[in-house]
N, C-alpha and C positions, 0 to 999 in steps of 0.2 A: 573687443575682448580677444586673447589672445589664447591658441587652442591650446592645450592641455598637451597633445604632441608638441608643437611647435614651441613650447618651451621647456619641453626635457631634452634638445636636441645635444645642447653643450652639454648634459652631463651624458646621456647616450653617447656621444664622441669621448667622453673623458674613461667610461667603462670600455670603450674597444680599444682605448690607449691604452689601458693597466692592462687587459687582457692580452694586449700583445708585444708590452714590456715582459710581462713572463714567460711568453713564446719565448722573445730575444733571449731573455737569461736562459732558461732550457737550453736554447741553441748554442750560447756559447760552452757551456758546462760541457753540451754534448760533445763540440769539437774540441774541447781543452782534454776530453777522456779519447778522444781518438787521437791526441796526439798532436794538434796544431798548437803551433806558440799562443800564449797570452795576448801578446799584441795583435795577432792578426784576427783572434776571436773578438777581442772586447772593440776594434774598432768595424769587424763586420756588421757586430751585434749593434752597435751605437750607430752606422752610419744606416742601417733597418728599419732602427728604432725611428729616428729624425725623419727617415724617409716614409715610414709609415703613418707619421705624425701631419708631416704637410701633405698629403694624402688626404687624408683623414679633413684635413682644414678647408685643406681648397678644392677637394672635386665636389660634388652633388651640389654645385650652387650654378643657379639659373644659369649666369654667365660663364659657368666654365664649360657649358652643354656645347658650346659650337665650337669645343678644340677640334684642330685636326685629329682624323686618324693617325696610327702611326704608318701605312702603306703611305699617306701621306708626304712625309717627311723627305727631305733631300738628303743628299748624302752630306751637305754642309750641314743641315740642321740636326742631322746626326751628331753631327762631328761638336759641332756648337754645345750640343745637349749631353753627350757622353766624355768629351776631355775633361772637364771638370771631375766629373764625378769618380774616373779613371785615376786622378790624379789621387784625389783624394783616398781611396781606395789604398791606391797604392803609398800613401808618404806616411797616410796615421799609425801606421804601426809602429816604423820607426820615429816618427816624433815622441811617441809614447812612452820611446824607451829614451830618448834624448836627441836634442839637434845634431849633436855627431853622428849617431847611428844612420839620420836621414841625411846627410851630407856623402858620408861613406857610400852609402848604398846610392845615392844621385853620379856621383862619380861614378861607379860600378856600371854606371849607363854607358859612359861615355865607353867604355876598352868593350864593355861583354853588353851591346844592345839588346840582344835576346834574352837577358836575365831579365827586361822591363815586364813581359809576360810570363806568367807563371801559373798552375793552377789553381791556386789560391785567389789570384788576380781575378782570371775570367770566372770561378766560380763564384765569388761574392758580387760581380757586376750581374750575375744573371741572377741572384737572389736577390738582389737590389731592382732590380727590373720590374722580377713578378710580384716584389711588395708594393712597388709604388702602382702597377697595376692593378693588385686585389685591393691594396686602401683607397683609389679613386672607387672601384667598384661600391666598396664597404660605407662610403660618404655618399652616394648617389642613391642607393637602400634606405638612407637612415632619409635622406630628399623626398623619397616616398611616402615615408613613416613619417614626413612632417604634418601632413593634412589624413584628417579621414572623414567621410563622408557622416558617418552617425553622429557627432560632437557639433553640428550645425543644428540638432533636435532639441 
């Protein structure tokens, strides 16, 4: 028989998804009233969202318990683990608006290199960061809440 927590967990996970889909929207709203382009909200907000979602999926399970730290980590495995994400970051916004826009602005690499960092840039990788941090946390709580000792009586 199978506990009573241990099969509310999917929809436990599927209420701290909707509840932090409406975070993301709040957050883009918020930055769309201070002033940040569309593009660069709706794809902070969404690449949040997906990141708080696999999060969410895959930490709190047995086998994800023996990840490395991050003091861990090499400076390749760094590098391995944030260029992607850097990228992406950086190209959704203009794909968003059209392949031209993101072609235009890739070029713009090559004359003005320093335009590739921006603070736009490093502020959504470090929001990015501590969501995929607090959702493994938020899966590894709900790992908790999957047995409780009273439900064996």
């Amino acid at each position: 028989m199978q506990s009573t927590w241990m099969s509310n967990l999917p929809t436990q996970r599927l209420i701290a998804l909707g509840m932090f889909g409406c975070i993301c929207w709040a957050f883009a709203d918020m930055t769309l009233s201070m002033g940040l382009a569309w593009p660069n909200a709706f794809a902070t907000s969404l690449l949040a969202f997906l990141v708080f979602a696999a999060g969410l999926t895959l930490g709190g399970r047995e086998t994800g318990r023996a990840y490395r730290k991050y003091t861990d980590y090499s400076l390749s495995d760094w590098a391995l683990l944030l260029v992607p994400i850097v990228l992406i970051l950086k190209l959704l916004p203009y794909l968003l608006v059209g392949p031209a826009a993101a072609s235009t602005e890739m070029a713009s690499w090559l004359t003005e290199p320093q335009r590739f960092w921006d603070v736009t840039l490093v502020w959504s990788l470090l929001l990015v960061f501590f969501v995929w941090d607090y959702s493994v946390r938020v899966a590894e709580q709900f790992g908790r809440l999957s047995f409780q000792p009273a439900e064996l009586e």
